[in-house]
C-alpha positions as CSV (number, residue, x, y, z in Angstrom):
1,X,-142.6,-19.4,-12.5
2,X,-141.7,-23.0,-12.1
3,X,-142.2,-26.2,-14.0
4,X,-142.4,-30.0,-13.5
5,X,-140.4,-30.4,-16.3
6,X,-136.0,-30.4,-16.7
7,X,-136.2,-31.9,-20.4
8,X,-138.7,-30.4,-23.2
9,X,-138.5,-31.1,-26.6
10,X,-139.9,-28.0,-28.4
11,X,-141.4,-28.6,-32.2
12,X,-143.6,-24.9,-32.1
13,X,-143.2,-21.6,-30.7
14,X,-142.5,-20.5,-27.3
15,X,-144.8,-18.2,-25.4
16,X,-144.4,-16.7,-21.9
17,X,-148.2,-16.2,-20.2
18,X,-148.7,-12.9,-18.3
19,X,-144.7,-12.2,-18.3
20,X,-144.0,-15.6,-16.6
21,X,-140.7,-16.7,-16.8
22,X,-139.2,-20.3,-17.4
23,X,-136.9,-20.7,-14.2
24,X,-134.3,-23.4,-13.2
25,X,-135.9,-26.3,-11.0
26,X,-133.5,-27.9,-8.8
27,X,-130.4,-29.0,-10.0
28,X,-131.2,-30.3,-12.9
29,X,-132.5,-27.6,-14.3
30,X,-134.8,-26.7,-17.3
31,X,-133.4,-27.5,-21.0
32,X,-135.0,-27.3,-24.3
33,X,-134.1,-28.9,-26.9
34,X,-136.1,-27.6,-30.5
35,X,-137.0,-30.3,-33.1
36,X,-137.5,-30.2,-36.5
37,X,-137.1,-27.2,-39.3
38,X,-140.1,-25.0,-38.8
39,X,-138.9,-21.1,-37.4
40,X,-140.0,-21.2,-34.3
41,X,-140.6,-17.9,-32.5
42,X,-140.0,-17.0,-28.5
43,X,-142.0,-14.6,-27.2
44,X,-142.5,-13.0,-23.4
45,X,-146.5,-12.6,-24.1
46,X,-146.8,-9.0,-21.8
47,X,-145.4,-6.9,-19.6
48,X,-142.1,-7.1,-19.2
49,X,-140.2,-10.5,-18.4
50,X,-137.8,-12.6,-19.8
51,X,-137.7,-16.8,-20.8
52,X,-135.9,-17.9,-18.3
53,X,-134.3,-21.2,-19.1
54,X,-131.7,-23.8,-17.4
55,X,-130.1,-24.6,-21.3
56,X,-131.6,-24.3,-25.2
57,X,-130.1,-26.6,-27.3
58,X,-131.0,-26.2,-31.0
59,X,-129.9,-28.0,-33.8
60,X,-132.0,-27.4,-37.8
61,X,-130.9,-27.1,-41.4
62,X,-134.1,-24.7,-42.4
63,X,-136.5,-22.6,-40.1
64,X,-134.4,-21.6,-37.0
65,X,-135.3,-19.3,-34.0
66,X,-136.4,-15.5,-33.9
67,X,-136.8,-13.5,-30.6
68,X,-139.6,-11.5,-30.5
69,X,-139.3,-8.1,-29.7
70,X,-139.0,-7.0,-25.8
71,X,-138.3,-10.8,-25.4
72,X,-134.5,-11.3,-23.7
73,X,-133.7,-14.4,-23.2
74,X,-131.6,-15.8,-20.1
75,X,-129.8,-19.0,-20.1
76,X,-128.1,-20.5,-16.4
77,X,-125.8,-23.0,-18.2
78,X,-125.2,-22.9,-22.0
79,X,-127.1,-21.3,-25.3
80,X,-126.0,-24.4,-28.3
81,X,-126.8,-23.4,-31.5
82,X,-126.1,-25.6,-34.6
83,X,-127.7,-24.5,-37.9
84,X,-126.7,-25.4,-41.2
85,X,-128.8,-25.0,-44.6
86,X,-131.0,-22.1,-44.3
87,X,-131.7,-22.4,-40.4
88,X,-131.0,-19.1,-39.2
89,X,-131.1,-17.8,-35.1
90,X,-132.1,-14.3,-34.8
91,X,-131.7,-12.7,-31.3
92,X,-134.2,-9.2,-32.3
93,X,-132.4,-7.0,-30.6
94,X,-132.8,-8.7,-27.3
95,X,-130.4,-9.1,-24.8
96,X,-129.3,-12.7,-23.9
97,X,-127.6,-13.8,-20.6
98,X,-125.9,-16.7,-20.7
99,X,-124.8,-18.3,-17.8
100,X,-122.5,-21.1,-18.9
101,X,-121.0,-21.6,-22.7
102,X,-122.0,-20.1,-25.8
103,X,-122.0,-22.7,-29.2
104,X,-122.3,-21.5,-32.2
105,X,-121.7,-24.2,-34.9
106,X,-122.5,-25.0,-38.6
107,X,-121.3,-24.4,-42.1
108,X,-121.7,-20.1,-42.2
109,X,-121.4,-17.3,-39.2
110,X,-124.1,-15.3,-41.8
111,X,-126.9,-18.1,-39.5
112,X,-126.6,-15.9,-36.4
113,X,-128.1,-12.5,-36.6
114,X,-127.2,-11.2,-33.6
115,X,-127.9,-7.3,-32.5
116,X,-128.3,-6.8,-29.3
117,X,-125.9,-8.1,-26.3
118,X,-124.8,-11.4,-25.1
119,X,-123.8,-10.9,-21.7
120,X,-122.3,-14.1,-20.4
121,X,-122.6,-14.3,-16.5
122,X,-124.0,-16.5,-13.9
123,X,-127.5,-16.5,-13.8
124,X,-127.7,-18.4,-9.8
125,X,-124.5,-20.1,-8.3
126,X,-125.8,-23.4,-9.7
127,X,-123.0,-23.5,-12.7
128,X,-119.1,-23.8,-12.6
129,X,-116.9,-23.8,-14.4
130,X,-115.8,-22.5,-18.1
131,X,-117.7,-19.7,-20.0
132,X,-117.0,-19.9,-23.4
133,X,-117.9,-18.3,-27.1
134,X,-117.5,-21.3,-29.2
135,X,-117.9,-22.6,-32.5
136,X,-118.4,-26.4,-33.2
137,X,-118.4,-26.5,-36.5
138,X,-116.3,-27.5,-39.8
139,X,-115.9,-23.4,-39.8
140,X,-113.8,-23.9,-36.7
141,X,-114.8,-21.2,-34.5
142,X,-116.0,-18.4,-37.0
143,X,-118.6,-16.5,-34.9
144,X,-120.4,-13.4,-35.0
145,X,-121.4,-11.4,-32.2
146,X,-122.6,-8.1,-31.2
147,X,-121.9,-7.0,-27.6
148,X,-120.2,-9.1,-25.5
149,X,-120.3,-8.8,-21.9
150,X,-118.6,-10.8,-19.5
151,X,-119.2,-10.7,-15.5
152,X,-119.6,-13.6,-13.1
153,X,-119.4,-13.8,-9.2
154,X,-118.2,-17.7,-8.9
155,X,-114.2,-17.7,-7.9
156,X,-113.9,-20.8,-9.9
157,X,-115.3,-19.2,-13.4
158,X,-113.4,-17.7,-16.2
159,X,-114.1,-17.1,-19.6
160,X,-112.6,-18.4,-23.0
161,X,-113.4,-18.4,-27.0
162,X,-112.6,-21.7,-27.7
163,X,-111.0,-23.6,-29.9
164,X,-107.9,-23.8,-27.5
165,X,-105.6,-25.3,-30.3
166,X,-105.6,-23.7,-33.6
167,X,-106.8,-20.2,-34.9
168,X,-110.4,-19.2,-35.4
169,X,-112.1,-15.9,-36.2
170,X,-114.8,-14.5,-33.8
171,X,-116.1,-10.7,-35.4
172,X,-117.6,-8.8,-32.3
173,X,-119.6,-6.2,-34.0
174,X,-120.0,-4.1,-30.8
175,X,-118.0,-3.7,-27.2
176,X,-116.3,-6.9,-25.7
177,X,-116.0,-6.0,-21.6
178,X,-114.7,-7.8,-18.8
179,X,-116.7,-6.6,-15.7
180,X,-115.3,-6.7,-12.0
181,X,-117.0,-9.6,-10.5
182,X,-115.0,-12.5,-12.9
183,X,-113.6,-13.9,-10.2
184,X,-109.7,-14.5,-10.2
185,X,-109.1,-16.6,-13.3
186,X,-108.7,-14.7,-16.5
187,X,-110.2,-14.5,-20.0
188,X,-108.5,-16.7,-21.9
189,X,-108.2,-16.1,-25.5
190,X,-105.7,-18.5,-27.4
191,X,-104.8,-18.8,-30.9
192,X,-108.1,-16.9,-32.5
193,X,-108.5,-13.3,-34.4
194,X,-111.1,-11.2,-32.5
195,X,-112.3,-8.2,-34.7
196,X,-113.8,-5.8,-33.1
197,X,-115.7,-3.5,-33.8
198,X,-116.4,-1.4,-30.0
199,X,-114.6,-0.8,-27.4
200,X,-112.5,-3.6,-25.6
201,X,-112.7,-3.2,-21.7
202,X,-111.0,-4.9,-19.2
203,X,-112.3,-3.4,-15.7
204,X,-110.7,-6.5,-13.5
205,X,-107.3,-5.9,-11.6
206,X,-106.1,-9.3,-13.0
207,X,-104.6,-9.0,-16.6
208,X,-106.3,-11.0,-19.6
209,X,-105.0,-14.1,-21.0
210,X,-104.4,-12.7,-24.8
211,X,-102.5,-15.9,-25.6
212,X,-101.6,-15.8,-29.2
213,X,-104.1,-14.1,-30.7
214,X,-104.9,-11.3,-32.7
215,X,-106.8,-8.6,-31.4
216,X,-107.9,-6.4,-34.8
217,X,-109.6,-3.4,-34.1
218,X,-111.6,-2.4,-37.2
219,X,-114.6,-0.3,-36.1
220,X,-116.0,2.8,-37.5
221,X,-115.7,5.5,-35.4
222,X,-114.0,6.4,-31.9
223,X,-112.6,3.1,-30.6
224,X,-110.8,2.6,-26.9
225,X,-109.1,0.0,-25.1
226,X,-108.5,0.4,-21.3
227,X,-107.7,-2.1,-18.6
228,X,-107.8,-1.7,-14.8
229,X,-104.6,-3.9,-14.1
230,X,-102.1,-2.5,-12.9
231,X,-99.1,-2.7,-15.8
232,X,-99.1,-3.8,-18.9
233,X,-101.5,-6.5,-20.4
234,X,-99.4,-8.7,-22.3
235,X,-100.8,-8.3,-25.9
236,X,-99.4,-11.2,-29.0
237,X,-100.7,-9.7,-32.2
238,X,-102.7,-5.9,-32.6
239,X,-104.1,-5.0,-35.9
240,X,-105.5,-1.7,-36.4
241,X,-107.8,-1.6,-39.3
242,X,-110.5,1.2,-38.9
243,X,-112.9,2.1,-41.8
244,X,-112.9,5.7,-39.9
245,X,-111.8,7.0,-37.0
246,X,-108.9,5.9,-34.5
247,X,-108.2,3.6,-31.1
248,X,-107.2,5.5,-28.1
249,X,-105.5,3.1,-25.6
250,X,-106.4,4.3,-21.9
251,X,-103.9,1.8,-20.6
252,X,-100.2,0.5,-21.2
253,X,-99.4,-2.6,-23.7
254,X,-96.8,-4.7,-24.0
255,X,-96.6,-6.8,-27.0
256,X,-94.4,-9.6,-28.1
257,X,-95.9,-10.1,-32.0
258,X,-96.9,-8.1,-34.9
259,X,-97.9,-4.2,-34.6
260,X,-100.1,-3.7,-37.9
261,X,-101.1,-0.5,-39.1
262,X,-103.5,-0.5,-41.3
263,X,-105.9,2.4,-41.2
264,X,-106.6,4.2,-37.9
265,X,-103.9,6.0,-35.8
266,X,-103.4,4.4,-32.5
267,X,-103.6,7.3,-29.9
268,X,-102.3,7.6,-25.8
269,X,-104.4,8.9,-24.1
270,X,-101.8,9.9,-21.8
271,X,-98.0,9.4,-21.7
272,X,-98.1,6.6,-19.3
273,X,-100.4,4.8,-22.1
274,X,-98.0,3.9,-25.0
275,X,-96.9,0.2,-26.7
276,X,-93.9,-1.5,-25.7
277,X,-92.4,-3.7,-28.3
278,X,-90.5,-6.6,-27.2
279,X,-86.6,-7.2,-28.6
280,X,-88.5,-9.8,-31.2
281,X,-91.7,-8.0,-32.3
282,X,-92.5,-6.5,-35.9
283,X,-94.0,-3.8,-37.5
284,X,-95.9,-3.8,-40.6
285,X,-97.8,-1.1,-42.0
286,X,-97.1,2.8,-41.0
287,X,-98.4,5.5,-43.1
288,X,-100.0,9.0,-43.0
289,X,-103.2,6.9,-42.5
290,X,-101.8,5.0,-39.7
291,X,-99.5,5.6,-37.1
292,X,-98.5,5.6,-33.7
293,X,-100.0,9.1,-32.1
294,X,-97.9,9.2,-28.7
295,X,-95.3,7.5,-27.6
296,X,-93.9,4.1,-28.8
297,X,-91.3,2.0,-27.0
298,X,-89.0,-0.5,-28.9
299,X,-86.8,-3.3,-27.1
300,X,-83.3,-4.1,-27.9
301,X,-81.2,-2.7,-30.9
302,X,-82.3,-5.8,-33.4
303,X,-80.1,-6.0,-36.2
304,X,-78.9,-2.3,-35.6
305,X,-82.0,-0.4,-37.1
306,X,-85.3,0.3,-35.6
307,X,-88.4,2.0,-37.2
308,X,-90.5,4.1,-35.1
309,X,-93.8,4.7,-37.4
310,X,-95.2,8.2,-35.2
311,X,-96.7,11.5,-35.7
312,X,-98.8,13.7,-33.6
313,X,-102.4,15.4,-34.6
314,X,-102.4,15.1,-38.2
315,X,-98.5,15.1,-38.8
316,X,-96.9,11.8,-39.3
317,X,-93.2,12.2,-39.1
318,X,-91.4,8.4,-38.3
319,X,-88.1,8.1,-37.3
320,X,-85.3,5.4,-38.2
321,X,-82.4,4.7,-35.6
322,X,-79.7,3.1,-37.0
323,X,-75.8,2.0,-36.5
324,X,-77.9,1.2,-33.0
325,X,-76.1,-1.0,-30.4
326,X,-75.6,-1.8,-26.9
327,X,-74.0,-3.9,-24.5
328,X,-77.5,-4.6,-22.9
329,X,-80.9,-4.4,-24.0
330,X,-82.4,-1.3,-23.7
331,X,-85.7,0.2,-24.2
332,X,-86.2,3.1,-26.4
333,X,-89.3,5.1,-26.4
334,X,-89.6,7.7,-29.1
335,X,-92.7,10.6,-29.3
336,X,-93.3,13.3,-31.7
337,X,-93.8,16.6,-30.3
338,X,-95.8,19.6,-32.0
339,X,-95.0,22.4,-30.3
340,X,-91.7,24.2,-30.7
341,X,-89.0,23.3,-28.3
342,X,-88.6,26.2,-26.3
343,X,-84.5,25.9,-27.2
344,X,-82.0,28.8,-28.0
345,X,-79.7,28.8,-31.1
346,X,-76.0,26.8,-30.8
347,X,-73.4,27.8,-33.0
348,X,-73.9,28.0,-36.0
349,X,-77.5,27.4,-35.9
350,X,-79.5,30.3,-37.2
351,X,-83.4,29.1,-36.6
352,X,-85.3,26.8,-35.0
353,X,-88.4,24.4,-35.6
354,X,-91.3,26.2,-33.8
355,X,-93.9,23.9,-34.6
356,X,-92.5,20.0,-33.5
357,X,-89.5,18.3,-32.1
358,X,-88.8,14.4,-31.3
359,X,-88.1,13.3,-28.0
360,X,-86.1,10.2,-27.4
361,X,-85.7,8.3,-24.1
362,X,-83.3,5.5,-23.5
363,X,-84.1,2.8,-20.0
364,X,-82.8,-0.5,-19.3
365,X,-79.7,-0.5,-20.8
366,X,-77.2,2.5,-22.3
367,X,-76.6,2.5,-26.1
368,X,-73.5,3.2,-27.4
369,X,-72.9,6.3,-28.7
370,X,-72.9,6.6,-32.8
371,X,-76.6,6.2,-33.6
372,X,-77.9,7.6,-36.7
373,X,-81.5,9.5,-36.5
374,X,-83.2,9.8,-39.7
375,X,-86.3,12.2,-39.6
376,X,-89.0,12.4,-41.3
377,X,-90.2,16.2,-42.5
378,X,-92.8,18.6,-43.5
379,X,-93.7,21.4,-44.7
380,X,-94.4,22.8,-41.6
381,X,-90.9,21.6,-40.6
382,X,-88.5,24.6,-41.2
383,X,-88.1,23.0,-44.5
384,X,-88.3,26.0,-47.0
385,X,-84.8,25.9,-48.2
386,X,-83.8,21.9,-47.7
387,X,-79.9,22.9,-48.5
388,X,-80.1,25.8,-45.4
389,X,-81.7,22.3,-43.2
390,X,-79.6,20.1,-40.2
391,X,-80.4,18.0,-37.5
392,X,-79.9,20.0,-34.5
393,X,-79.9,18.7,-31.1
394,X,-80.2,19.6,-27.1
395,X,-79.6,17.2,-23.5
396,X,-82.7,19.2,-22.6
397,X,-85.8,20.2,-24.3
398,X,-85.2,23.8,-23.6
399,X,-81.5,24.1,-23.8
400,X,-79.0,24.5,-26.1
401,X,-79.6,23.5,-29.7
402,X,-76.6,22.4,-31.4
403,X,-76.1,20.8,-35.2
404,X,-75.7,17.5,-34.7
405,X,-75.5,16.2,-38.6
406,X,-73.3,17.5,-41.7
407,X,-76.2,16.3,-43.9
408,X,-78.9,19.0,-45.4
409,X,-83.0,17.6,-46.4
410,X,-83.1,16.0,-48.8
411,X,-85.7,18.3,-50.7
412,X,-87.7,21.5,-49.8
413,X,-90.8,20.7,-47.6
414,X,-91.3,17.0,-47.9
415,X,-88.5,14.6,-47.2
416,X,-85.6,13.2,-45.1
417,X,-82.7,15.1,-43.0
418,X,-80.1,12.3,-41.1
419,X,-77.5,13.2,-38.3
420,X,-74.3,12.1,-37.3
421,X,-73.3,9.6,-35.0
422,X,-75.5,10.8,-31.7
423,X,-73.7,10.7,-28.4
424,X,-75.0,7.4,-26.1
425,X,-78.4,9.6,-24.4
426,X,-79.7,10.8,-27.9
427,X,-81.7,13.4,-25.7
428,X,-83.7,16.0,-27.7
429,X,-84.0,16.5,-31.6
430,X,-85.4,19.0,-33.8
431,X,-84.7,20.4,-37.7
432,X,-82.7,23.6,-37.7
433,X,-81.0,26.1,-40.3
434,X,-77.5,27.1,-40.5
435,X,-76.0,29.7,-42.9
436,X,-74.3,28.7,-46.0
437,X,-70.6,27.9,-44.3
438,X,-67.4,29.7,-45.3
439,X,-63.9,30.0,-44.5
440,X,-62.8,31.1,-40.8
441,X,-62.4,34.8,-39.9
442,X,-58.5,35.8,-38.5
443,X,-57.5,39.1,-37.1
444,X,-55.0,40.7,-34.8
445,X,-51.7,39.4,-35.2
446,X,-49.4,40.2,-32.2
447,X,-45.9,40.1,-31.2
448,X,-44.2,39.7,-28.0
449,X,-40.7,38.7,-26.1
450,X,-38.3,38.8,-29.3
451,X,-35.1,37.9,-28.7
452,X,-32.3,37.0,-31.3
453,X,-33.8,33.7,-32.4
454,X,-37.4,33.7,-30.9
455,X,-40.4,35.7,-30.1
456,X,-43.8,35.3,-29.3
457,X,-46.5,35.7,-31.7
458,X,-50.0,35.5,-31.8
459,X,-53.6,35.9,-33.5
460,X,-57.2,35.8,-33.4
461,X,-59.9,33.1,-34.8
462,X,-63.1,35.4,-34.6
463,X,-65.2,33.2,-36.4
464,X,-65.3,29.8,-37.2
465,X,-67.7,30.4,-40.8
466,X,-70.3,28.1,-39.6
467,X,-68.1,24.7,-39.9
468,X,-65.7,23.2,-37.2
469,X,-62.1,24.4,-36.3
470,X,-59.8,21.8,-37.4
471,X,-56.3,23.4,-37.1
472,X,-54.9,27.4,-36.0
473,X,-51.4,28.6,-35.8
474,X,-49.1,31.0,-36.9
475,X,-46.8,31.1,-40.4
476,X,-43.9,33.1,-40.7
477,X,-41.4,34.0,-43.5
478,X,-38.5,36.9,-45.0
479,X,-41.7,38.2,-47.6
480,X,-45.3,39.6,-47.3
481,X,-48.1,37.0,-46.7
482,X,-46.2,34.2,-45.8
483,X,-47.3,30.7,-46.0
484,X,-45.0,27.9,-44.6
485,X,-42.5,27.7,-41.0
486,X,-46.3,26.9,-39.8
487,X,-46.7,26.5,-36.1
488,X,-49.6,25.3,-34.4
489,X,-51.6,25.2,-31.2
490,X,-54.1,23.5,-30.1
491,X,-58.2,25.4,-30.0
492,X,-60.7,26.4,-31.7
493,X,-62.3,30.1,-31.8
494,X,-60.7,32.7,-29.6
495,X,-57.2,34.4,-29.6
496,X,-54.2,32.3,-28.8
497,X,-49.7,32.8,-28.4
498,X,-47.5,30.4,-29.6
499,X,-43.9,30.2,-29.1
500,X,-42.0,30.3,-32.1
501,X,-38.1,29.5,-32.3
502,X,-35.8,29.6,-35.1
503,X,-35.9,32.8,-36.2
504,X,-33.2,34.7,-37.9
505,X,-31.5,36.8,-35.5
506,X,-31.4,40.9,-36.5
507,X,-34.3,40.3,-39.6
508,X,-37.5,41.5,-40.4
509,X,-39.8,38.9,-39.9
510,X,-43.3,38.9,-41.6
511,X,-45.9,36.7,-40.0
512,X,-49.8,35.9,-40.2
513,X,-52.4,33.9,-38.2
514,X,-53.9,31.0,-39.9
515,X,-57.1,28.5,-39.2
516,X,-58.1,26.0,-41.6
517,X,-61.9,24.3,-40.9
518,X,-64.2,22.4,-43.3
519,X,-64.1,24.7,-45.8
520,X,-60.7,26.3,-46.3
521,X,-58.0,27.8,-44.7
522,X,-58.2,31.7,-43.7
523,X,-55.0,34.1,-42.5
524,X,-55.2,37.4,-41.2
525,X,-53.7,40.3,-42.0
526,X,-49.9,40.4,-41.9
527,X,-47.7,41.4,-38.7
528,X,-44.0,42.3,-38.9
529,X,-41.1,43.1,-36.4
530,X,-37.1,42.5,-36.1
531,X,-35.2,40.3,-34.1
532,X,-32.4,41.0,-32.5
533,X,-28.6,40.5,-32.5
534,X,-26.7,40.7,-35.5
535,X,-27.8,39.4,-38.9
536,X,-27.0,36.2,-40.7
537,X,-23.8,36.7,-42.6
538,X,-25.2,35.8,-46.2
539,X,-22.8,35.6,-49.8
């Protein structure tokens, strides 16, 4: 279990006896270092065991290094690899702890078949310092890895995928985790595109070190990404690029780059769990193959249009906001729904979406009001009859549903429906129908207080035909179903008196209610009485 020797070089094959083990001696340790092109093959010999070595350093251009089976190897300061040619390292499934830093050079990442896990950790509290997944060669930092697992006890230790300058590519075919016992300094990832392929774990209380990477999920199957610090890890690029299956995010991002959606939905696993986008981030991709399943937060108004790529389950239904702008910057989070609102009908509105309704939530700074929503519909979407659709919106979730856009869909069961200019808190929107509108319905002129010149007349607007009051009065003249000597007052449905002067003293006056709304103007039915006094003198 111990050895004379800190420097071997190794030209054949390694071979623990009776499940011995190759342990550090001292402080300088035990390093191989392999020599010329043969394959070379390390082997515990029975039992169970492991090589135990201070450092392997291994450079060929033909032959390389296999692992035997049931042979893990464990490394206190650094595994170096540098194969070019043919040489090829195979790891056979084993799992290698690696103490210190992890090289992987030469000319193609296809020379490192690895399967099983590299778990980089400190072996004994010999090492400080740097733990790093590198690559050293003209390939700057291409490497290929299956499970990588992080932990070390020594305060002064962190982890990084070098280069620090520049952008690499390191594929992590299985889970990359960051255990508790890192110490306080954080994984730092710089410039370099990690696709991975398993989960990504971060089960510290300190945040990760993303720097400007890219993080590209593009596994098959179930993939998750949770944290255990407490906010948001601070995220620069996230691709989602699945073969099958989506990423469920168990924790809260921020992210100041590019959101790319690929294939793979990203879903929350609860509502606390959702991206935020900073006022400078983009968005590329977004599709019925890939979208944001939960909520999705978006900083600032940019240039007065954001794009909210969501959906729930299977439905993907993005919105657009537009016309946006504020005198601050404020956050606005935007989630898809599916389940009917729970609302009662406004005016005018004759049915509701059962099945889905958007929810929009506004922090940080107010907007202004006169935001346009643009939805996105289905078939499922109260969509039948795209002429009978409007926007239709409550200040709660449950509440009143009122239209809140002119436009109808723009076809039946597939398309877009927009609204009017939105008050400043958006609130709660959903697609609702409305009867065909039609002029307004007038009835019950009255007659009061008539005097020589004046009297007091009124009527009733019992219906405003489905579109908006936009004037109501009275007319009056010497025939049936008068038209002009209007007077008006101010309302919209209900029954109103106006005051009317002017009038002829000792005639019969005819009169009618009127109200005019987007449609046309409607009257009622005519009224008549006599004024009193004496009548005009007329030639």
């Amino acid at each position: 279990n111990s050895t004379p020797f800190s420097f071997v070089i190794l030209a054949g094959n390694l071979n623990s006896i009776n499940s011995a083990v190759f342990d550090t001696v001292t402080n300088n340790g035990f390093t191989i270092t392999t020599t010329g092109n043969a394959l070379q093959t390390f082997t515990v010999g029975s039992g169970s065991g492991r090589i135990g070595l201070f450092r392997l350093i291994s450079t060929k251009t033909a032959g390389g290094i296999t692992l035997a089976s049931s042979s893990p190897l464990s490394l206190t300061d650094a595994l170096t690899i540098n194969y070019t040619g043919t040489a090829t390292f195979t790891d056979g499934g084993n799992t290698i702890y690696d103490g210190g830093n992890l090289f992987l050079g030469g000319d193609s990442p296809a020379r490192y078949n690895i399967t099983g896990t590299m778990s980089l950790s400190t072996c004994s509290t010999f090492t400080t310092g740097p733990r790093d997944a590198d690559n050293t060669g003209s390939n700057a930092c291409v490497a290929h890895l299956n499970n990588v697992v992080v932990s070390t006890s020594a305060s002064a230790v962190s982890f990084g995928f070098n280069p620090n300058t520049g952008s690499g590519n390191i594929t992590i075919k299985g889970v990359l985790h960051f255990n508790t016992g890192l110490g306080t300094l954080s994984p730092q990832f710089f410039g370099n595109t990690y696709n991975i392929a398993g989960d990504m774990v971060n089960n510290r209380t300190t945040a990760m070190n993303l720097g400007t990477s890219t993080i590209n999920f593009n596994g098959v199957g179930p993939q998750a990404y949770s944290s255990n610090f407490v906010g948001s890890e601070s995220f620069s690029n996230l691709t989602v690029n699945k073969a099958s299956g989506n990423l469920t995010i168990n924790a809260p991002i921020s992210l100041s780059g590019t959101l790319a959606l690929t294939s793979g939905n990203v879903v929350s696993a609860s509502s606390a769990d959702f991206i935020t986008l900073s006022s400078v981030s983009t968005i590329s991709g977004g599709s019925s193959s890939s979208y944001v399943d939960g909520p999705l937060a978006i900083t600032g108004v940019g240039a007065g249009t954001r794009v909210f790529p969501v959906g729930k389950g299977s439905a993907y239904r993005p919105v657009s906001l537009s016309s946006l702008s504020s005198a601050g910057t404020p956050i606005i989070n935007v989630e898809v729904i599916n389940t009917g609102s729970g609302g009662t009908l406004g005016t005018g509105v004759t049915a509701l979406n059962t099945n889905r309704y958007w929810t929009f939530n506004v922090t940080g700074a107010a907007l202004n009001a006169g935001t346009i929503a643009n939805l996105t519909y289905g078939a499922d979407d109260l969509s039948a009859t795209a002429s009978a659709m409007r926007v239709v919106r409550s200040t709660t979730v449950a509440g009143t549903y009122d239209i809140a856009g002119t436009a109808a869909g723009s076809a039946n069961n597939n398309g877009n429906i927009s609204s009017d200019a939105l008050p400043a808190t958006i609130g709660f929107l959903t697609t609702g129908t409305t009867s065909a509108a039609s002029s307004p319905t007038v009835t019950n002129p009255t007659f009061s207080a008539v005097g020589n010149n004046n009297a007091t007349l009124g009527a009733n607007v019992t219906s405003d035909g489905g579109s908006g009051i936009t004037s109501r009065g009275i007319v009056w003249g010497l025939a049936p179903t008068p038209t002009g000597n209007i007077n008006t007052t101010s309302g919209t449905t209900g029954s109103f008196t106006i005051p009317v002067s002017g009038l002829p003293s000792g005639t019969l006056i005819y009169f009618r209610g009127f109200a005019t709304n987007g449609v046309g103007t409607a009257y009622s039915y005519d009224g008549s009485f006599t004024t009193t006094g004496t009548p005009p003198i007329t030639n």
